[in-house]
C-alpha positions in Angstrom: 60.4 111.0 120.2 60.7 107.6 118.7 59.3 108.7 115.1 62.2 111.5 115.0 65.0 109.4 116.1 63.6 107.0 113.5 63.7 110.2 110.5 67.5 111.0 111.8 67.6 112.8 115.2 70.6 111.8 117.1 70.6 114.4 119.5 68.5 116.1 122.3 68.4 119.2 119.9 67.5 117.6 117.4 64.6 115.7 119.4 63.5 118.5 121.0 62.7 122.1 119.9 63.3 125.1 122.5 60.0 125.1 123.8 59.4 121.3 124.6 63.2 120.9 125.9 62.3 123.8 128.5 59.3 122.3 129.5 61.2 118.9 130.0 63.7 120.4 132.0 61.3 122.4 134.1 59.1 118.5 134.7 61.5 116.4 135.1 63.8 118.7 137.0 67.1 118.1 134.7 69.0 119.9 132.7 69.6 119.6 129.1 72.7 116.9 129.7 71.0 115.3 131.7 67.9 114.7 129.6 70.6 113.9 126.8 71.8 110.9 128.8 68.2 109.8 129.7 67.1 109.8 126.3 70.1 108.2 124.8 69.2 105.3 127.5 65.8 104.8 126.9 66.8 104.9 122.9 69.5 101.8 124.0 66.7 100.0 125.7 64.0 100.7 122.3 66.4 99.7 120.0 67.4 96.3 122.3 63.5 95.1 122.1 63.6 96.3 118.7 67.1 93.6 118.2 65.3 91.0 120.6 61.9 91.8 118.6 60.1 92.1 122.2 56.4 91.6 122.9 55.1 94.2 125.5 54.3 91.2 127.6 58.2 90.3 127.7 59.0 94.0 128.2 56.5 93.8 131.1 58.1 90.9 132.6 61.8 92.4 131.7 61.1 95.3 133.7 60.7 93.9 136.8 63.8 93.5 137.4 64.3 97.3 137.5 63.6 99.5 140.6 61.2 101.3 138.7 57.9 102.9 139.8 54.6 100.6 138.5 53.6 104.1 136.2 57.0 104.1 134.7 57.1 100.6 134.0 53.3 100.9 132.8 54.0 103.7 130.4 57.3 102.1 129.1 55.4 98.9 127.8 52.3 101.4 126.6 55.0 103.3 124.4 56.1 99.6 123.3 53.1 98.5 122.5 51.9 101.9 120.4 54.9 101.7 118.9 56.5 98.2 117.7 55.0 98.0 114.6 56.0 101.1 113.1 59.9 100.7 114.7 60.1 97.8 113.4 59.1 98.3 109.8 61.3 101.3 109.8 64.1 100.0 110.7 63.7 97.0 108.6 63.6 99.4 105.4 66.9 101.5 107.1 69.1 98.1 107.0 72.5 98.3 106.2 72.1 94.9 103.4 70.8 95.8 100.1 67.4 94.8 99.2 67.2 91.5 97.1 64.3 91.1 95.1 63.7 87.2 93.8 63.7 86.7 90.6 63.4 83.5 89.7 66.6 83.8 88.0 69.8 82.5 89.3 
């Protein structure tokens, strides 16, 4: 999910084909607004560790402070940590300032 928001999808239909958004609805037991506000949460929260450049230790420690389940917290700092790197790079090439190459030249 976090490689196709990073290529441009800003949408649960866009995240998600047919087939995997039924099969999330049918899991989790939402429907297709619901897993629209879920994901745009848990993008909010990638993309504030991605701001705050988070180690999955922080994260770890961070979520404690959540009334979340250990396996939800476990697998949120799992994703984190399989993930970082590449978020980061990414969105360090996506930045809004031009890239300035030193010359040596001024």
């Amino acid at each position: 999910m976090i490689q196709r928001v990073l290529v441009g999808a800003d949408n649960v239909d866009d995240l998600f084909n047919k087939d995997e958004l039924t099969k999330l609805e049918s899991s989790l037991g939402m429907n297709n607004e619901k897993i629209a506000i879920l994901v745009r949460g848990l993008l909010e929260f990638v993309l504030d560790a991605v701001y705050h450049c988070i180690s999955p230790q922080a994260m770890a420690t961070a979520l404690k402070k959540y009334p979340l389940a250990d396996s939800k917290r476990i697998a949120l700092v799992e994703v984190w940590e399989n993930t970082a790197v590449l978020v980061l790079e990414t969105l360090k090439d996506k930045s809004l300032l031009p890239k300035v190459r030193y010359t040596g030249v001024i």
